[in-house]
N, C-alpha and C positions, 0 to 999 in steps of 0.2 A: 828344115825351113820352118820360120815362125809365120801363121800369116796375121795379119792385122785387119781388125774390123770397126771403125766408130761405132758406137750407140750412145743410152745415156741409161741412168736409173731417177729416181722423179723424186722431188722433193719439195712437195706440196703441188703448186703448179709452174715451181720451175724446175729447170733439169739441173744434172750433174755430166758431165762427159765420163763415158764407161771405154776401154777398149779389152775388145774380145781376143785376145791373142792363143791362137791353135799353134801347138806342137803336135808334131808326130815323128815318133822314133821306135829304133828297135827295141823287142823288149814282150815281154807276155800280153795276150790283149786285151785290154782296155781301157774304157774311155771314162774319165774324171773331170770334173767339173769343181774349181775352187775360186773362191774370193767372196764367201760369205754367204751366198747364194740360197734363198728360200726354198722351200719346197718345192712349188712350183718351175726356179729354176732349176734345179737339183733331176727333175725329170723332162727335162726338156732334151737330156742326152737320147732317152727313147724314143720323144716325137721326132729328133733328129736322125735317128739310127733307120726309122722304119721308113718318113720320109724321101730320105735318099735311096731307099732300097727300091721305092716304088719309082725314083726314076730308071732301076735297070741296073743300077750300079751298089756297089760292095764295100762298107769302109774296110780298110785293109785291117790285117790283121797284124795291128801292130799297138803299141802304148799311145792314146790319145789323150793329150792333157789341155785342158780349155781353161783360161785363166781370165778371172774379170777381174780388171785393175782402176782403179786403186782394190786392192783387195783387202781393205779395212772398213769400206763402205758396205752395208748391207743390199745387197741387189733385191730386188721384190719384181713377180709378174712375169706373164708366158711373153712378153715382146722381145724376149731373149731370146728363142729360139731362130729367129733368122739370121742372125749376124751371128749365133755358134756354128749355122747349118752353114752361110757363105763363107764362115772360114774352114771349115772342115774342107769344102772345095777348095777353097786357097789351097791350102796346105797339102792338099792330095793333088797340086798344080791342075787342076781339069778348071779352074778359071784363073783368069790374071790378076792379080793381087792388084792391080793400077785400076780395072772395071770398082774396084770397093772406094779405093782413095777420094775423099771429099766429098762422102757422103756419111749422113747417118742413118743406120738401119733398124729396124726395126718392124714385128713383125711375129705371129703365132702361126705354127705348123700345123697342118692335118693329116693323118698318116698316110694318105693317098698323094703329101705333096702339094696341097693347096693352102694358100697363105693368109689365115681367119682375120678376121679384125681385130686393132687393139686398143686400150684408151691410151687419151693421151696424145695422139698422133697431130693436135693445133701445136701442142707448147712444142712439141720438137721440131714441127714445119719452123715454127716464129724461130726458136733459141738456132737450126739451122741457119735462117736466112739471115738472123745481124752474124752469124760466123762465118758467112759468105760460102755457103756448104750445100750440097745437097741432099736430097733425102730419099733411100728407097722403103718403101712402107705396103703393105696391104693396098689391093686394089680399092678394095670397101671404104677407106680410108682414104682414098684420092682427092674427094671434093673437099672436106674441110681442109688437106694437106696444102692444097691451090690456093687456100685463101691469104696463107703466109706472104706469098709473092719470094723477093729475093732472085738473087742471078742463078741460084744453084738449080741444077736439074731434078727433075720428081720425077721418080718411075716408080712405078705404083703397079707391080704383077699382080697375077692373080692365084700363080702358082709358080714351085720354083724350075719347072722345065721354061715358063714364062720369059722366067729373069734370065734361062741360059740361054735360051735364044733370043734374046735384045743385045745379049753382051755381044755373042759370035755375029748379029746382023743378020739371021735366017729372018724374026718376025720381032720390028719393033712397035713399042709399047706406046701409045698414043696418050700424047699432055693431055689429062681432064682442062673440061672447058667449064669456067665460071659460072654461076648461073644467080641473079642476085634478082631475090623476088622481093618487093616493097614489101615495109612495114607492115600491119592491118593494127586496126586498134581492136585492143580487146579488153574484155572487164563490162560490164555490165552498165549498160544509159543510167546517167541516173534522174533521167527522165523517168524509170518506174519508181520513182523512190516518191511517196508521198509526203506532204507534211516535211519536218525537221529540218524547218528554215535554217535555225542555227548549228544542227551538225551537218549541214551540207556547207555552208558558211568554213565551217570548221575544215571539212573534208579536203576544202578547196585551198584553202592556205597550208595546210598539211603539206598536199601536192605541189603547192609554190615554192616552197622554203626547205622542203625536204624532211619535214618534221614528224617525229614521233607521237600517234596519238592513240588515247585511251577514251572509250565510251562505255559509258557506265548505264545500264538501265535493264527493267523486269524482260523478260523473255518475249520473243513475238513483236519488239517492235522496230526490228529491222537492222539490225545491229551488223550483221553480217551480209544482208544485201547491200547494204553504206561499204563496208569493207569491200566489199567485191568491183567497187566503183571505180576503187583507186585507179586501177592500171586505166583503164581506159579517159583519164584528162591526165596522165602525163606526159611529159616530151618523150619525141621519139626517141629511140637508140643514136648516138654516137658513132662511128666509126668503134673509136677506141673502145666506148663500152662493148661494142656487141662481139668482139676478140677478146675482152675480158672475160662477160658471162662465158663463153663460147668456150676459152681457155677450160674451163670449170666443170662446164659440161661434160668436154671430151673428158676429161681423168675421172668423173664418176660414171660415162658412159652412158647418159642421158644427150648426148647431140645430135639433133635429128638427122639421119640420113640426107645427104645433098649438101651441107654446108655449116652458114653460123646459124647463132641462136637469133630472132629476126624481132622477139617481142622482149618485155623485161618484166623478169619470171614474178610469177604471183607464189609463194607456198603458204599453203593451209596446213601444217601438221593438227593432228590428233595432240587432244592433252595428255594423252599414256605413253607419248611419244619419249626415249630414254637420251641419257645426257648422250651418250655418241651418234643416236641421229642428230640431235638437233644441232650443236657444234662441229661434230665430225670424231673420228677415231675408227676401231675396226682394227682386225687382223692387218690392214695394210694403209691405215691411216686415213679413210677418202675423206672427200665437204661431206661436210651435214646440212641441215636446211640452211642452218644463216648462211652458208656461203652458195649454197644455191641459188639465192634470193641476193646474191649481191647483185646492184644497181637497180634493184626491184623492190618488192612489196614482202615482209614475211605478214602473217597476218595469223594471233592467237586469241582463238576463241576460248569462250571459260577460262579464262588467265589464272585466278586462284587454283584451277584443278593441276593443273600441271606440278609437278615434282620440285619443289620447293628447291633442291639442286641444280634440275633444267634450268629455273628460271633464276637463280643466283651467276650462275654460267653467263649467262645476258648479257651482265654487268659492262664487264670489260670491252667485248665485242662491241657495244652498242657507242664507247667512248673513243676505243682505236681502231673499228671498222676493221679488223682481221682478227683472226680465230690462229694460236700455237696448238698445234698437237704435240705435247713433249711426250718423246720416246727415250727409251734407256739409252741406246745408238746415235737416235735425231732428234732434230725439232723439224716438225710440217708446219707451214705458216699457210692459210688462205685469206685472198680478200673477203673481208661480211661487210662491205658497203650495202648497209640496207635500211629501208623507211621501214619502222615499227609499228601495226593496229592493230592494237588488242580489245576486248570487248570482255565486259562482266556483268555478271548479276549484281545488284549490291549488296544481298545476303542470300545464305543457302538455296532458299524456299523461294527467292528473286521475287519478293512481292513486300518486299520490307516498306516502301514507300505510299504502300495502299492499304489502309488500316481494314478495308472489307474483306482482301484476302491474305492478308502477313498471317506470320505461326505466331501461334503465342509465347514463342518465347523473341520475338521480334523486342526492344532494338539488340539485345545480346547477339540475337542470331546474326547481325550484319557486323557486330563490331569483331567477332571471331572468325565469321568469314575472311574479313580484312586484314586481319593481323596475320593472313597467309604472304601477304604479298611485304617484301621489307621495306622501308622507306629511301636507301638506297636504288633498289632498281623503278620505285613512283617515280624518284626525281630524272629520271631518263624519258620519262613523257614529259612533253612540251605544252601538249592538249588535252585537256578534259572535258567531256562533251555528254552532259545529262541528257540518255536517250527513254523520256518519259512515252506513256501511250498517247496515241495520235486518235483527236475526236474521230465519232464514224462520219464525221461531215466532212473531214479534212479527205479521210478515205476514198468516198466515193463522191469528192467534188469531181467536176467536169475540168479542172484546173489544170492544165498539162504543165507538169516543172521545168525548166529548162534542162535542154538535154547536156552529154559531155561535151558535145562538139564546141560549144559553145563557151563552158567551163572549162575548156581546154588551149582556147584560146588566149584567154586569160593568162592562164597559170604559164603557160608558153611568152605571154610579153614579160610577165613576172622575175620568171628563170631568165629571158636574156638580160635585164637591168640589172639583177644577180653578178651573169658571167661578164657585162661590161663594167661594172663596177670593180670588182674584184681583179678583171685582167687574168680570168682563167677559168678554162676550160671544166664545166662540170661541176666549178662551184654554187654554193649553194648556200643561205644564210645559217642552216643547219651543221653545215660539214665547215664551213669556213674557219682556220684559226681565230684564236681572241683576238693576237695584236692587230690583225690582219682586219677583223671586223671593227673595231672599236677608231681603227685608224681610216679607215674608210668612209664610216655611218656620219651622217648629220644630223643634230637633232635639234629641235625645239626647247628653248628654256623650260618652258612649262612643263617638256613630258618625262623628261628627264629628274626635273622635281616633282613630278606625280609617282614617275617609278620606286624615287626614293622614298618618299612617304609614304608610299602604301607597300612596298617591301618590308618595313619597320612594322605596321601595322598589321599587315599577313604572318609574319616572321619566314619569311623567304631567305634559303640557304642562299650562297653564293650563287650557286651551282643553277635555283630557281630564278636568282635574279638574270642571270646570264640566260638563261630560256626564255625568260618573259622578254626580255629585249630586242633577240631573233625573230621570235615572232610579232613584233612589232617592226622589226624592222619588213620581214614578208607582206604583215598587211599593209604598210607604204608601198610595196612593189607593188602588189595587187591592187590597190588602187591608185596605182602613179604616179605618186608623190616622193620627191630627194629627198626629202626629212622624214624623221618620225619625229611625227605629229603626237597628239595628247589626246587625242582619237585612236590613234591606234593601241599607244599603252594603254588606255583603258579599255578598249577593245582584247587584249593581250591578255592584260589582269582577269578579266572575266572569266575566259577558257581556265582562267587559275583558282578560281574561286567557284568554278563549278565540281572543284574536286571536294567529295566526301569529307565533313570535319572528320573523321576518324583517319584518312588516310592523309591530310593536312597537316597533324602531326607526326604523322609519322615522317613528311619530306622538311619540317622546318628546322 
């Protein structure tokens, strides 16, 4: 008898369908495991052996052959061990081969018999439920598994004596119950934020439009409490988003206990941070920060220090919003839907701007600093935003700034004149296609012949003219207006001309 088991093997964060097919015949004893099968799998025949042992019973002693088909695919990860463990029962008939049918399983062994947790366990609920299928998975793993919905059934054991008695009907397995806690906003008021009318100005159309921004200034004036701002004035989660991040979560196994991801992730990496964190890679391919940080905030401090590689990596991500991990076997594809804020000194010493405390070899020192960052991945910021020192009057005025809530409303009417304009969900003046924007947008005689005159005059690449537009077109949402106005491209231009002549050339 052959028994048959669904599963899947993961490929980036969607699946593949795996089937685990158990033979057992006569023959000298042992148990073998083929179809490509990693390490990990390759020893899951042990967690299986000693597992079943601890239910009291004995694999026979006969030739046990375990095949994962397609067997050209590489398999990776212990969620193999449950669907070899229920087909070895198959096959040794002590369960009925109809209890597995229309389900996919999945799931890690303990040698006592208990069935650990594994990632991964949203994308196989979701790719179960459009297959009209069900799922048996890790207890641990019940609540994000619920979130899938779908007709098929979830049982979720805890261990595998668990799952024998659900099948025979001594003790059934009870549906986990939904549990969906609101939003909370988070990210930092930016009611503490003193001073820097114009990058909070900046901050906030950033947050409307979805845009990519860079702030440049000496150390100590806030550069990274500004960053920290962001999450807390944008729109909430989605539906769909918060199954996307969540998707992302479980396969690197950062999802919190109890369900989805509920906020839209902020990451800070480190500048010593190496190309496969930050993109992804690894022994078995996981997200890196950009996809962490999809439908969220990544946020790079010291932008120069980082690995001149790291930061060329950017590029493409930051244009098609997904990250390929090319393998010799596969390609992994992750969503990086992410808002870029990065923050710099404008030279080594970060005091190039103040002649009382520059080095002396100040302006060299900033024009070499600069020439870290290439003018290809400059023209991927939208914004440029001079974060000079704030007087100490500004400091300790009695002047309370407006807080997020406030700022958040805003950027909230901004985004729906976005998604009503466009006719879709999630877009955004930054993510939106060209033909898609240009076919859309309205604009004023006048801004339109300011754009083009002072592009010629900047010498703005394409690529800048097409950024400066977006963001004029944001600041008409943000202040309420169908057209862009000639107010707001010069509003737009500014953010453009606050970027360093040195790094100006380098994007024309």
């Amino acid at each position: 008898m052959v028994a048959h088991v669904k599963t899947v093997a993961f490929c980036g964060v969607e699946i593949t369908d795996v089937e685990v097919q158990v033979h057992i015949a006569s023959g000298l004893p042992s148990f073998t495991i083929v179809g490509l099968p990693d390490k990990a799998v390759a020893e899951s025949r042990e967690r299986v052996r000693v597992a079943i042992q601890a239910l009291g019973l004995s694999l026979p002693a006969k030739r046990i052959t375990v095949n994962l088909a397609p067997a050209d695919l590489a398999k990776e990860g212990s969620h193999f061990d449950l669907p070899i463990a229920l087909g070895v029962l198959a096959a040794m008939e002590l369960i009925p081969q109809d209890a597995l049918d229309g389900h996919l399983v999945l799931g890690e062994l303990a040698l006592d018999g208990r069935i650990m947790s594994v990632q991964g366990v949203l994308s196989v609920a979701l790719g179960a439920s459009a297959r009209g299928m069900g799922v048996i998975c890790p207890a641990a793993n019940a609540a994000e598994a619920s979130w899938a919905g779908g007709e098929g059934a979830l049982i979720a054991p805890d261990s595998l004596m668990a799952w024998i008695n659900h099948v025979k009907g001594v003790q059934l397995i009870a549906t986990p119950n939904l549990s969906h806690k609101p939003q909370q906003i988070q990210g930092t008021d930016m009611a503490q934020v003193k001073g820097h009318v114009g990058a909070r100005r900046a901050l906030e159309i950033a947050a409307a439009g979805g845009h990519n921004l860079l702030m440049i200034g000496p150390p100590g004036t806030g550069k990274s409490l500004l960053a920290s701002c962001l999450p807390s004035i944008l729109p909430e989660l989605t539906p769909k988003e918060m199954l996307e991040i969540s998707m992302i979560a479980s396969i690197a196994g950062t999802l919190p206990a109890g369900g989805l991801v509920q906020q839209r992730p902020y990451r800070s990496p480190h500048h010593s941070a190496s190309l496969p964190a930050m993109v992804g890679g690894g022994k078995r391919a996981l997200p890196g920060e950009l996809s962490l940080a999809h439908k969220g905030v990544i946020f790079l401090d010291e932008l120069p220090e980082f690995p001149r590689a790291v930061l060329e990596s950017l590029r493409q991500p930051l244009e098609t919003r997904e990250v390929t991990i090319a393998r010799v076997q596969a390609h992994y594809t992750y969503p990086a839907d992410v808002q870029l804020i990065a923050a710099m000194n404008p030279c080594r010493c970060g005091y190039l701007s103040d002649p009382k405390r520059a080095c002396s070899k100040a302006p060299r020192c900033g024009e070499d600093y600069l020439s870290k960052l290439s003018g290809p991945l400059l023209d991927r910021f939208d914004l440029y935003v001079d974060m000079p020192m704030i007087a100490m009057e500004e400091i300790y005025s009695d002047h309370v700034p407006e807080s997020s809530a406030a700022v958040r409303m805003r950027v909230q009417q901004a985004r729906s004149r976005q998604t009503q304009r466009y006719a879709m969900d999630e877009a955004t003046n930054a993510n939106i296609d060209e033909a898609h924007f240009h076919r859309t947008r309205q604009w004023h005689d006048d801004a339109k012949a300011l754009l083009q005159k002072t592009a010629v005059q900047m010498g703005l690449s394409m690529r800048g003219m097409n950024r400066v537009s977006r963001v004029a077109a944001t600041i008409s949402d943000v202040d309420g207006a169908d057209a862009i106005s000639r107010h707001a491209v010069a509003e737009a231009l500014s953010y453009r001309r606050m970027m360093p002549q040195e790094l100006r050339h380098a994007t024309a």
